[in-house]
C-alpha positions in Angstrom: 80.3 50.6 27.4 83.6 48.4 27.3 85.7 49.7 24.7 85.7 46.3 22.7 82.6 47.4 21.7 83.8 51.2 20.9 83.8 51.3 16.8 86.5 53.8 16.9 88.5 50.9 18.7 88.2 49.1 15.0 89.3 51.3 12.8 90.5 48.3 10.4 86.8 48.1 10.0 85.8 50.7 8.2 87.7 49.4 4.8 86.9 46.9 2.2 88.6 44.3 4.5 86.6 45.1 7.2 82.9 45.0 4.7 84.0 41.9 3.3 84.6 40.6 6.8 81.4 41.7 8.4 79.4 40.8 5.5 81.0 37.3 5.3 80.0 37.1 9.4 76.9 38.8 8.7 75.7 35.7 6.4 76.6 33.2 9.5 74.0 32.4 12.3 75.2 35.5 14.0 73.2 38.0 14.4 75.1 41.0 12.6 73.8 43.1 9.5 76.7 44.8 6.9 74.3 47.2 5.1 75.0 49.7 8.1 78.9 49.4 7.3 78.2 49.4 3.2 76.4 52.8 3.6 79.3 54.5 5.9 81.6 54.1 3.4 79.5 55.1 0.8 78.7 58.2 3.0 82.9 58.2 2.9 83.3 58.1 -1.3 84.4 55.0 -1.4 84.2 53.1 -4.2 80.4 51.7 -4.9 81.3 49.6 -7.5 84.0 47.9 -5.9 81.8 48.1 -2.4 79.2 46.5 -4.1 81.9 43.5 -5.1 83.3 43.1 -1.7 80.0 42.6 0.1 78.5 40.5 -2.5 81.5 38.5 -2.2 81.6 37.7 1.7 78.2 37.7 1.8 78.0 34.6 -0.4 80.6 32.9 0.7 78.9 33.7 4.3 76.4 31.3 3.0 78.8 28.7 1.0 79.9 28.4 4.8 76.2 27.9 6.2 75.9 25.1 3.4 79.2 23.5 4.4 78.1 23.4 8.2 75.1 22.0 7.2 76.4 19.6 4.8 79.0 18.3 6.8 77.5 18.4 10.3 73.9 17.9 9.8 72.7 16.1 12.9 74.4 18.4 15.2 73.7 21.0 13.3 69.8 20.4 13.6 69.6 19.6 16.9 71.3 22.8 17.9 69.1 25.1 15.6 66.0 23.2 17.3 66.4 25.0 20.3 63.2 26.8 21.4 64.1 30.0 20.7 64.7 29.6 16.9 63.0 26.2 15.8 60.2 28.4 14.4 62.8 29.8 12.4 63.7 26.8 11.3 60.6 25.2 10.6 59.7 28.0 8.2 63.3 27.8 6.4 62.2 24.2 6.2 59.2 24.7 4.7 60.5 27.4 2.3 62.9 25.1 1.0 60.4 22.1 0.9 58.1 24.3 -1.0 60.7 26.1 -3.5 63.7 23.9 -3.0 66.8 25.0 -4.5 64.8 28.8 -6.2 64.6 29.7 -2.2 68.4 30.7 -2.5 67.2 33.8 -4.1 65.9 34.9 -0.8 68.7 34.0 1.2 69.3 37.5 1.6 66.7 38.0 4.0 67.7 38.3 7.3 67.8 35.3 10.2 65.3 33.1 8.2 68.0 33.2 4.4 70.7 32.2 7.1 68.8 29.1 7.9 67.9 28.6 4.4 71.8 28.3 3.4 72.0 25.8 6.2 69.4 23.8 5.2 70.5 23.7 1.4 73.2 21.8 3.2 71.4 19.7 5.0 69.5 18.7 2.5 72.8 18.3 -0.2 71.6 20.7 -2.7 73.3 20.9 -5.9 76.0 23.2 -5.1 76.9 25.0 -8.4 73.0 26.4 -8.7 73.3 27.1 -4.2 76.6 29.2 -5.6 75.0 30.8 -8.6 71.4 31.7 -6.9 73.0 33.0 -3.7 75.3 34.9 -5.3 72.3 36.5 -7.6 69.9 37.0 -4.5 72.9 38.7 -2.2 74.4 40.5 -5.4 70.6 42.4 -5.8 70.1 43.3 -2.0 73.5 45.4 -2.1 73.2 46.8 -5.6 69.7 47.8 -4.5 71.6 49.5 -1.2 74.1 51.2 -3.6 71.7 52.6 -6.1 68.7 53.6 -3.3 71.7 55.6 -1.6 73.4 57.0 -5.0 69.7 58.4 -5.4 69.2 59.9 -2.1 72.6 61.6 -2.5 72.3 62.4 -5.8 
C-alpha cells in the first residue's frame, strides 16, 4: 500500500480539524464517510459534544457547497452527473426532490443519493435559508444518533 494511503501518515487527522475536514469532504460527491473518524475519537475521549458540533458543521456546509455547485454551474453540472454509472442516482434524487421538494433536505444525510439531493436543491434554486436550516437538522440527527448509539454501547 503506498504510504499516502497509510492513516498513521495523517496524524493531523485524527483531531477536530481533521472530522470537520472529512466530514465537510464526506458531504461532496466524493465517496468518503466521517462516522468511521467520529467513532475513533470517541473511542479516544474526545469531546462528544463538541465532536458532535464539528461534524455537524462540515457536514452541512459539505452540502451548502453541493448547492452552490449546483446553483452556479447547473448545465455542467448535470451533464457530468448523467454519466452512466450514476444517472440512476440522479434520477431518484430527482424524483425525491420532485416528490418532497425542499422537506427532502432532511434526508440528505443519507449516503451518495443526500449528496445529489444538495446538488439538485441547487439546481433547482431552492430557498436557501430552509436548504440551510433542514440540512443542518437532518445531518445534526445522523451524528447525535452516532454519539448516543456509541455512549450506550460503552456505557
Amino acid at each position: 500500500m503506498p504510504d499516502w494511503m497509510m492513516l498513521s501518515e495523517w496524524p493531523w487527522l485524527y483531531s477536530y480539524g481533521g472530522l470537520f475536514i472529512l466530514a465537510l469532504l464526506a458531504a461532496s460527491l466524493l465517496p468518503l464517510g466521517s462516522e468511521w473518524l467520529l467513532l475513533v475519537l470517541l473511542s479516544q475521549q474526545l469531546d462528544p459534544l463538541a465532536l458532535w458540533l464539528v461534524a455537524s458543521a462540515g457536514n452541512t456546509l459539505g452540502s451548502v457547497l453541493n448547492y452552490a455547485i449546483g446553483y452556479y454551474a447547473a448545465d455542467r453540472v448535470i451533464a457530468r452527473q448523467q454519466s452512466q454509472a450514476n444517472i440512476s442516482r440522479w434520477q431518484q434524487a430527482e424524483r425525491w426532490f420532485g416528490r418532497y421538494g425542499i422537506w427532502s433536505m432532511l434526508l440528505a444525510w443519507l449516503p451518495v443519493v443526500g449528496d445529489l439531493l444538495t446538488l439538485v436543491a441547487g439546481v433547482l434554486r431552492a430557498n436557501f435559508p430552509l436548504f440551510l436550516l433542514l440540512v443542518a437538522i437532518g445531518k445534526a440527527a445522523r451524528y447525535a444518533v452516532l454519539v448516543a448509539g456509541f455512549d450506550y454501547m460503552m456505557g
